[in-house]
PyMOL commands that place a pseudoatom at each C-alpha (Angstrom):
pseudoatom trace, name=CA, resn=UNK, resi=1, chain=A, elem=C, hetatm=0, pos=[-44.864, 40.243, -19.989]
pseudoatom trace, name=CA, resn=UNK, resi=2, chain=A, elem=C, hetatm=0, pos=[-43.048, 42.973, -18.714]
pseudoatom trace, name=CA, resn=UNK, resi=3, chain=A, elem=C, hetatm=0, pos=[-39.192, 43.813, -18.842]
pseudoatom trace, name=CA, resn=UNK, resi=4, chain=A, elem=C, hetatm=0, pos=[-39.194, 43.594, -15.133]
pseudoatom trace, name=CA, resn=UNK, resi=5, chain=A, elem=C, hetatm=0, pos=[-41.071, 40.071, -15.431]
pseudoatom trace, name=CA, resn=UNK, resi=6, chain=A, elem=C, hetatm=0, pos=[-38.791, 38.808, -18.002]
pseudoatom trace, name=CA, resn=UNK, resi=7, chain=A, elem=C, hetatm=0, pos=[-35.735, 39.622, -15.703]
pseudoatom trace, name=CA, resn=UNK, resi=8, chain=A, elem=C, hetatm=0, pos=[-37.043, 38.252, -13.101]
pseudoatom trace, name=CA, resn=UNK, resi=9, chain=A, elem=C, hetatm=0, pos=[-37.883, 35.050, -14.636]
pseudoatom trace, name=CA, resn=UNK, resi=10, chain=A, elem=C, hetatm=0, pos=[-34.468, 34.935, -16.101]
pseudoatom trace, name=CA, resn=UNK, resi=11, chain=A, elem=C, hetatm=0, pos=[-32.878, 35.540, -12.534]
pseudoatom trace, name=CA, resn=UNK, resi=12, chain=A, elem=C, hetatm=0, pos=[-34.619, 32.857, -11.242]
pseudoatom trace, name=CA, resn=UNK, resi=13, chain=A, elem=C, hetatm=0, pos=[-34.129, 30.406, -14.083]
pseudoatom trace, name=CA, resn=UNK, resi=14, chain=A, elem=C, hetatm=0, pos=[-30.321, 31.088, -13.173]
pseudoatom trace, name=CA, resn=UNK, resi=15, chain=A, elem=C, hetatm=0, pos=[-30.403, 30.935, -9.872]
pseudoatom trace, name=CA, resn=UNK, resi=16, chain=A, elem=C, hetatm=0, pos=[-32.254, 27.707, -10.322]
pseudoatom trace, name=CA, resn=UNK, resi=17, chain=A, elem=C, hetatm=0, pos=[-29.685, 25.947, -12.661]
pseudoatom trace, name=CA, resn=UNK, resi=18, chain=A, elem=C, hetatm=0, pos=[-26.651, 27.137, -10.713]
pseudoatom trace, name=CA, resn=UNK, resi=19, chain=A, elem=C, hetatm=0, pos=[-28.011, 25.395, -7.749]
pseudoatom trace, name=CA, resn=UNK, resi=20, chain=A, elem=C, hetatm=0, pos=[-28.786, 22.335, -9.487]
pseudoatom trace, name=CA, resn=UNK, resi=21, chain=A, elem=C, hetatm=0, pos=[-25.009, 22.335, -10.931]
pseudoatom trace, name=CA, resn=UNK, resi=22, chain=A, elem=C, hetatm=0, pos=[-23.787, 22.883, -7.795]
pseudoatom trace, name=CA, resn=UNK, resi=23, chain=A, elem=C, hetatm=0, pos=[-25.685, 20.129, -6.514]
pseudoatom trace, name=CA, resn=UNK, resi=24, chain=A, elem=C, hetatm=0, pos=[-24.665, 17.837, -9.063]
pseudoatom trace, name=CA, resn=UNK, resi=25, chain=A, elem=C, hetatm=0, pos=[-20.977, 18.693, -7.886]
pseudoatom trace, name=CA, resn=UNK, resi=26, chain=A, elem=C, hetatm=0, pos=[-21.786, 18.534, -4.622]
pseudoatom trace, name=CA, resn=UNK, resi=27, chain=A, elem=C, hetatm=0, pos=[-23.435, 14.457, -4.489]
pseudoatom trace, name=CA, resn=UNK, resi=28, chain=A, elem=C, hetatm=0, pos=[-20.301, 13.761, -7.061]
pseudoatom trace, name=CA, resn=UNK, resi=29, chain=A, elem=C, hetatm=0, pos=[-17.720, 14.908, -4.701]
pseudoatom trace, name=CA, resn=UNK, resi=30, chain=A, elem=C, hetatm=0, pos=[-19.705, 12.881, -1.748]
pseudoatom trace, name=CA, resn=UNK, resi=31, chain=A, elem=C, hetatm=0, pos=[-19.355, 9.747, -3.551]
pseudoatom trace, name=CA, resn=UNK, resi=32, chain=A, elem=C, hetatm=0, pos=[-15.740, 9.591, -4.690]
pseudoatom trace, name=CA, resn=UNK, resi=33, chain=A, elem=C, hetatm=0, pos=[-14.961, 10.414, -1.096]
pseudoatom trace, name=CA, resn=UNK, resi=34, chain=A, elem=C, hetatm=0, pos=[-17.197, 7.373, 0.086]
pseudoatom trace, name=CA, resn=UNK, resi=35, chain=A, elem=C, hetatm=0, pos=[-15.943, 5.573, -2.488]
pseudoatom trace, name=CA, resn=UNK, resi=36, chain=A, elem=C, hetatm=0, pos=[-12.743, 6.381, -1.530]
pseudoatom trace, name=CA, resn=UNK, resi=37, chain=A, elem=C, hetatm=0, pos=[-13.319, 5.523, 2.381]
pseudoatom trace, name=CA, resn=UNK, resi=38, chain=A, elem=C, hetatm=0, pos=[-14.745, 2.803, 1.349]
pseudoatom trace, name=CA, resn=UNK, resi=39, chain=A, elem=C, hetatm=0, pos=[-11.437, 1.167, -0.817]
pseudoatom trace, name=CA, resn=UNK, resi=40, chain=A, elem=C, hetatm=0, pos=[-9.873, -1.606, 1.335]
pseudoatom trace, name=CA, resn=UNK, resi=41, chain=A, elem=C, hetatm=0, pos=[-6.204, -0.268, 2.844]
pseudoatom trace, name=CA, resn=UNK, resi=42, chain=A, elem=C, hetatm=0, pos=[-5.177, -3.538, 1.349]
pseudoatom trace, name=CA, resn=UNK, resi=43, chain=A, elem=C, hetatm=0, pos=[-5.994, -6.623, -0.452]
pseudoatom trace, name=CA, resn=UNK, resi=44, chain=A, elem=C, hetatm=0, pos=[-4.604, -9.806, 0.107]
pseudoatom trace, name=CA, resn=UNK, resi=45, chain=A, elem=C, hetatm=0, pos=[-4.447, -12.427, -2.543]
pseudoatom trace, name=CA, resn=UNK, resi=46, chain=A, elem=C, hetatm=0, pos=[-2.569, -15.973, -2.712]
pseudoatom trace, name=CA, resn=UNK, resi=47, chain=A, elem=C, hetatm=0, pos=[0.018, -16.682, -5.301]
pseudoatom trace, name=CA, resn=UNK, resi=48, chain=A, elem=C, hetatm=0, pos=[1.642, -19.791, -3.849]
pseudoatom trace, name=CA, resn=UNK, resi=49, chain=A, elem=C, hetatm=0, pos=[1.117, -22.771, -1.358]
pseudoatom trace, name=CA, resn=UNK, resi=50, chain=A, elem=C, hetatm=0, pos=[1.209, -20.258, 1.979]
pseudoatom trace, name=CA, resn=UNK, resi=51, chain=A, elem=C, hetatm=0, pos=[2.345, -17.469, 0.045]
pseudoatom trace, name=CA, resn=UNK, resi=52, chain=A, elem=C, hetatm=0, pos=[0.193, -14.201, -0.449]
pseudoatom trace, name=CA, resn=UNK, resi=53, chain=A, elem=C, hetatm=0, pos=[0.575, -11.173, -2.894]
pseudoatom trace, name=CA, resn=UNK, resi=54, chain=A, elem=C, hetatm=0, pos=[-0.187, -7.692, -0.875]
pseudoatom trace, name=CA, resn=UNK, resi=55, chain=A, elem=C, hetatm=0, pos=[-1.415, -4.769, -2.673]
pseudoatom trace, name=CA, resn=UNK, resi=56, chain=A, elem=C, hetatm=0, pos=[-2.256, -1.404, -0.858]
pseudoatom trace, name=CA, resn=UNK, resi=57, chain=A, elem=C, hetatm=0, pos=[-3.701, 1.400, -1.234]
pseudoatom trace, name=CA, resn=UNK, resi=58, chain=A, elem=C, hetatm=0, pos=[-1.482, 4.593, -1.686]
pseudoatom trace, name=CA, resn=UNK, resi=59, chain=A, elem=C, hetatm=0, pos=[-3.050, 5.714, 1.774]
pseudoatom trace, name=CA, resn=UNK, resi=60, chain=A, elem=C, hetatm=0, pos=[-2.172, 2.566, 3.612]
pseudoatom trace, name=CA, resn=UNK, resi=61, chain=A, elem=C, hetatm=0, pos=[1.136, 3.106, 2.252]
pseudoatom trace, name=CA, resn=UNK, resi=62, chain=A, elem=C, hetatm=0, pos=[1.770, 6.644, 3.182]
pseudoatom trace, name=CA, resn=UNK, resi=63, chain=A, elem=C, hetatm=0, pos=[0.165, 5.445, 6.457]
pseudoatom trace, name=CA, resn=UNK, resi=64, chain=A, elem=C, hetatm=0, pos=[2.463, 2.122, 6.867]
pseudoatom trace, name=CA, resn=UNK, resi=65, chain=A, elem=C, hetatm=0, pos=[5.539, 4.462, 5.701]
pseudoatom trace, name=CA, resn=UNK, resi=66, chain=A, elem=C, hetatm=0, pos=[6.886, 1.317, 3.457]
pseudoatom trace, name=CA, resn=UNK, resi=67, chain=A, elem=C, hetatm=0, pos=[10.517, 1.605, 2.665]
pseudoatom trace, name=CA, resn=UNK, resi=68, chain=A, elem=C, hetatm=0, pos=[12.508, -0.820, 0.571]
pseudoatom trace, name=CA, resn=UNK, resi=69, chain=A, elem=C, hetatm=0, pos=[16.373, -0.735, -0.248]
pseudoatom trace, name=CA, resn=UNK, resi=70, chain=A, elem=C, hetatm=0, pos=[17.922, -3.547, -2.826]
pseudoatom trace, name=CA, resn=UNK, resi=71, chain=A, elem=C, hetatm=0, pos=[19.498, -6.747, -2.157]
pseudoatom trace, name=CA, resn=UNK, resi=72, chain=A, elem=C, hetatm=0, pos=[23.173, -6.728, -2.788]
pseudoatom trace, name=CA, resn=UNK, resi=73, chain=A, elem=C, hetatm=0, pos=[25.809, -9.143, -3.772]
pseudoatom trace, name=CA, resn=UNK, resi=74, chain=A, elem=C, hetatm=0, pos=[29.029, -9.442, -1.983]
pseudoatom trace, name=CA, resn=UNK, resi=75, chain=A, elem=C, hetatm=0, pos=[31.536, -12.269, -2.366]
pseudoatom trace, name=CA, resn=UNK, resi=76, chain=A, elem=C, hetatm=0, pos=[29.081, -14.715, -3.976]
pseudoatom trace, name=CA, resn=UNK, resi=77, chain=A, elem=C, hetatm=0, pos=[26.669, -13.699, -1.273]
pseudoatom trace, name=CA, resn=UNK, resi=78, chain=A, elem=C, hetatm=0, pos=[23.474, -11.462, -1.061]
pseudoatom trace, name=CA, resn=UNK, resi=79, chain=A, elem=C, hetatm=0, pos=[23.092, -9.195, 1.440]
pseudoatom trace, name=CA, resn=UNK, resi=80, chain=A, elem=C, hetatm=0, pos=[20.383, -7.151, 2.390]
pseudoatom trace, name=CA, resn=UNK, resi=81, chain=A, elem=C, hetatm=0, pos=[19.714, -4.909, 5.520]
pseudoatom trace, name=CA, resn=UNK, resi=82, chain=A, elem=C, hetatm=0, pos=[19.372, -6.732, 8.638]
pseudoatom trace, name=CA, resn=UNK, resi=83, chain=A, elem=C, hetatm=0, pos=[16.329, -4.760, 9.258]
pseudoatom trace, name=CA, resn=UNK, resi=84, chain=A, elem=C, hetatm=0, pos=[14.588, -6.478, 6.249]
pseudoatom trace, name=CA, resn=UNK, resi=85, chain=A, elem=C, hetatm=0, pos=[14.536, -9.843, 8.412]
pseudoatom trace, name=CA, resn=UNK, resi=86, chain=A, elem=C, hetatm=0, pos=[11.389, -11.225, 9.857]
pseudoatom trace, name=CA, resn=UNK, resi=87, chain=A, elem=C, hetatm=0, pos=[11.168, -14.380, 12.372]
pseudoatom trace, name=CA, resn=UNK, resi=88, chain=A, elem=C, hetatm=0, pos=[8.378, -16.629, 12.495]
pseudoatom trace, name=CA, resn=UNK, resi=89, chain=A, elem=C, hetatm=0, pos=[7.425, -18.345, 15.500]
pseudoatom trace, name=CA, resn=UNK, resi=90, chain=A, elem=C, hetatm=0, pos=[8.913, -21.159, 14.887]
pseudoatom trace, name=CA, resn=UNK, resi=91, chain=A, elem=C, hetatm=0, pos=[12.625, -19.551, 13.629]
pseudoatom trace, name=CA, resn=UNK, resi=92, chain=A, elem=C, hetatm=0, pos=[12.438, -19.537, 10.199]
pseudoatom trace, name=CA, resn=UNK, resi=93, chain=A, elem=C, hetatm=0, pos=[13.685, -16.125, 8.414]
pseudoatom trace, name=CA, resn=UNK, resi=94, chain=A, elem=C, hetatm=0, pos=[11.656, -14.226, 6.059]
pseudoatom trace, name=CA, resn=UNK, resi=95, chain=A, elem=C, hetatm=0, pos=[11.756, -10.774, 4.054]
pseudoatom trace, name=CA, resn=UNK, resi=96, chain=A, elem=C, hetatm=0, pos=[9.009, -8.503, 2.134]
pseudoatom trace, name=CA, resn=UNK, resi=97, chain=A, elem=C, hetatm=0, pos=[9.891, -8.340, -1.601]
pseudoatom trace, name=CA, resn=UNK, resi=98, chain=A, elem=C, hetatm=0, pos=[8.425, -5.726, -4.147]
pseudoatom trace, name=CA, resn=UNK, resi=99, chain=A, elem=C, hetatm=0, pos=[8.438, -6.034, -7.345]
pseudoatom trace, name=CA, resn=UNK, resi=100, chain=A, elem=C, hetatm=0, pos=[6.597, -2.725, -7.974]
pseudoatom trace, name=CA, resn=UNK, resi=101, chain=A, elem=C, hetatm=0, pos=[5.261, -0.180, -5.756]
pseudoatom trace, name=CA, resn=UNK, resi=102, chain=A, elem=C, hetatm=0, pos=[2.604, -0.687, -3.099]
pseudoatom trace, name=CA, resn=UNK, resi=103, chain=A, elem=C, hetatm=0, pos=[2.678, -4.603, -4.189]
pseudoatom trace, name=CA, resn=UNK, resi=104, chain=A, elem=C, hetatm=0, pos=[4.658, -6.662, -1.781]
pseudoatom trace, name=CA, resn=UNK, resi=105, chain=A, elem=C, hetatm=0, pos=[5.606, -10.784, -1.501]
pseudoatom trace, name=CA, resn=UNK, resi=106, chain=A, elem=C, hetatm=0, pos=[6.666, -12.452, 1.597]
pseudoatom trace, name=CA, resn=UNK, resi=107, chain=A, elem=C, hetatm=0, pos=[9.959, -14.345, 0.603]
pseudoatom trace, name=CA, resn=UNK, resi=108, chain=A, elem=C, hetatm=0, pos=[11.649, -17.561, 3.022]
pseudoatom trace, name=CA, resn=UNK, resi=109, chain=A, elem=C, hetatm=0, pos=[15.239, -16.710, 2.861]
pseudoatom trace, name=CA, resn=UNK, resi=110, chain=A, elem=C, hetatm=0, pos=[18.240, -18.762, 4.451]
pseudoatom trace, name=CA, resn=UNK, resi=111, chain=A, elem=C, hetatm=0, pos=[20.578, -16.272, 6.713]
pseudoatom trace, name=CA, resn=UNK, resi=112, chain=A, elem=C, hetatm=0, pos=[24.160, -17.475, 6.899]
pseudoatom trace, name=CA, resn=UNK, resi=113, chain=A, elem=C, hetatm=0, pos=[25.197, -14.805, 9.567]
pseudoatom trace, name=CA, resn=UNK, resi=114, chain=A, elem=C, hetatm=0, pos=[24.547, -11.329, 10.672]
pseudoatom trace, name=CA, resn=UNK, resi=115, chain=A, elem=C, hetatm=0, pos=[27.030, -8.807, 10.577]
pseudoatom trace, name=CA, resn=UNK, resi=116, chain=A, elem=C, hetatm=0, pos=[26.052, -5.108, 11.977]
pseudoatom trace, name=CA, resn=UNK, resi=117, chain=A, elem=C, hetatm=0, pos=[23.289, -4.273, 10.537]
pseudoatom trace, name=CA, resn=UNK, resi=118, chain=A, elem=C, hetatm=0, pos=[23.524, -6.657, 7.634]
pseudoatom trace, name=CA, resn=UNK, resi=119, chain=A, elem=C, hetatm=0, pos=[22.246, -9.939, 6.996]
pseudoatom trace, name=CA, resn=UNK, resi=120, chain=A, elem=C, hetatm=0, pos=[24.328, -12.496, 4.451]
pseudoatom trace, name=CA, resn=UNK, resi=121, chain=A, elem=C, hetatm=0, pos=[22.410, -14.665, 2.766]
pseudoatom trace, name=CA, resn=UNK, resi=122, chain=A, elem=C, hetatm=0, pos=[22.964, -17.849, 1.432]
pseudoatom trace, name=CA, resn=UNK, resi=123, chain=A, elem=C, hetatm=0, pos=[19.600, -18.965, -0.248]
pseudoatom trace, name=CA, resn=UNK, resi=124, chain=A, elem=C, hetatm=0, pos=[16.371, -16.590, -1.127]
pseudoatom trace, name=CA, resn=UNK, resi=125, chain=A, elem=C, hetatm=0, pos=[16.873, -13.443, -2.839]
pseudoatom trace, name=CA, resn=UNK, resi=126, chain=A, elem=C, hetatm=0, pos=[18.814, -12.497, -5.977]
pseudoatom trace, name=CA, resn=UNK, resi=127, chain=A, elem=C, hetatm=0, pos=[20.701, -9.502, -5.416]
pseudoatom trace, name=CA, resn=UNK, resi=128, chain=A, elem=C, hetatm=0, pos=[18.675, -6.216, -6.790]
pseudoatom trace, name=CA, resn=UNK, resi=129, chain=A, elem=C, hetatm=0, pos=[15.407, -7.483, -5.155]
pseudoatom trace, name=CA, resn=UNK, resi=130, chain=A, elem=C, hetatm=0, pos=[13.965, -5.134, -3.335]
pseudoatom trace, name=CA, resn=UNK, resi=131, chain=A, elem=C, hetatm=0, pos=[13.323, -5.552, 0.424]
pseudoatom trace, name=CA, resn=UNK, resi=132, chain=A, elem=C, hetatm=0, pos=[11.122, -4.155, 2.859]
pseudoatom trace, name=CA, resn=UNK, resi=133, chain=A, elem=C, hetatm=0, pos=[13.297, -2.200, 5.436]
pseudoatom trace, name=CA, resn=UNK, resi=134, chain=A, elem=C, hetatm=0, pos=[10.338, -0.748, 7.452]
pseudoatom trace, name=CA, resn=UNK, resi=135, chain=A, elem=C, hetatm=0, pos=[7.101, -1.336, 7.620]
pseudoatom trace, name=CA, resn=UNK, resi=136, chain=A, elem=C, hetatm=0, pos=[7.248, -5.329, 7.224]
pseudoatom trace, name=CA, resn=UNK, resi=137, chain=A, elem=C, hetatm=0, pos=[5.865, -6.101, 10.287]
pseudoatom trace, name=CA, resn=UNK, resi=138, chain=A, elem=C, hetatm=0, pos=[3.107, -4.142, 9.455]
pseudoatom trace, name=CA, resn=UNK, resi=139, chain=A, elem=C, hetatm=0, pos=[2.613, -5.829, 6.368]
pseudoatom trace, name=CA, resn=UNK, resi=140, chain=A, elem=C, hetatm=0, pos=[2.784, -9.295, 8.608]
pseudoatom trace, name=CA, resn=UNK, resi=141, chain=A, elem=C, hetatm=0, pos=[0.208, -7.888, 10.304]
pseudoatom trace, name=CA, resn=UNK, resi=142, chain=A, elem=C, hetatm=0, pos=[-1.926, -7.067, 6.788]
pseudoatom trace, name=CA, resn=UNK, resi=143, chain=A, elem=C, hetatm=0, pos=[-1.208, -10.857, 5.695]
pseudoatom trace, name=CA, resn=UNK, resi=144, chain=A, elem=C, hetatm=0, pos=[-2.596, -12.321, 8.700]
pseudoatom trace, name=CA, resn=UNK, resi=145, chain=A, elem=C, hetatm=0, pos=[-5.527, -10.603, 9.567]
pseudoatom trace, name=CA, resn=UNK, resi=146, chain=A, elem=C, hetatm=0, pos=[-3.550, -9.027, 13.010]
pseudoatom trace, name=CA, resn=UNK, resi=147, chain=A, elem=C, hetatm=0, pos=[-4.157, -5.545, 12.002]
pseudoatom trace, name=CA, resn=UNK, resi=148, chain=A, elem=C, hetatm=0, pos=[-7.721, -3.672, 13.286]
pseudoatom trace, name=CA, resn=UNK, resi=149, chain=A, elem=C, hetatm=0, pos=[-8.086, -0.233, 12.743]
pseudoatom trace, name=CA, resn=UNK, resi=150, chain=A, elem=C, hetatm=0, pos=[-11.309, 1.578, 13.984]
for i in range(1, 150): cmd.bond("trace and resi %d" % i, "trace and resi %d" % (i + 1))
show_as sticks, trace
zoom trace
């Protein structure tokens, strides 16, 4: 074999296993993407007699926008934003609890009175309990099966 022969068979030996690597990188990165497109936005799991435990996915989240702010006490009371109160159809009052992130509970609370943009509480939370402040109704929506996306 001839210099020129062996450096030609070594170029294309090269050229050969760099395009295989690259494949192999190439099919990985294609299925952790499906994989990833694939992932439910959320999972929905029951912890209680009508009670469900919501998980999602950091993209639902960052899509959803969730924002919590504590429970507080006040005068024997807890408080929490006003915005953190949900109504069911037939009037009974509700919040979004999280214990830790992207993991949400709906929680019955009893609201003694509104004031502003607070609601004062008089049976439900314990005050440091995180709320949801936005994005509960989408999580409603998660819980129930009301949200499609195409």
């Amino acid at each position: 074999m001839t210099r020129a022969t062996t450096f030609a068979v070594l170029g294309l030996a090269l050229v050969l296993v760099v395009g295989a690597v690259s494949t192999v990188f190439a099919l990985s990165g294609r299925s952790e993407t499906a994989a990833a497109a694939s992932a439910p936005p959320a999972t929905v799991e029951r912890v209680a007699k009508g009670l469900n435990r919501i998980t999602l996915s950091a993209e639902a989240a960052r899509r959803i926008d969730v924002q919590t702010a504590p429970a507080t006490a006040e005068n024997g009371s807890t408080v929490i934003p006003y915005a953190a109160v949900l109504y069911d159809p037939d009037g009974r009052t509700w919040t979004y609890t999280s214990s830790k992130p992207l993991v949400f509970i709906r929680k019955n609370i009893t609201v003694d009175r509104i004031e502003a943009d607070r609601a004062i509480l008089t049976k439900g939370l314990a005050p440091g309990t995180a709320v949801v402040t936005v994005g509960a109704d989408e999580l409603w929506g998660v819980e129930y099966g009301g949200i499609e996306e195409d």
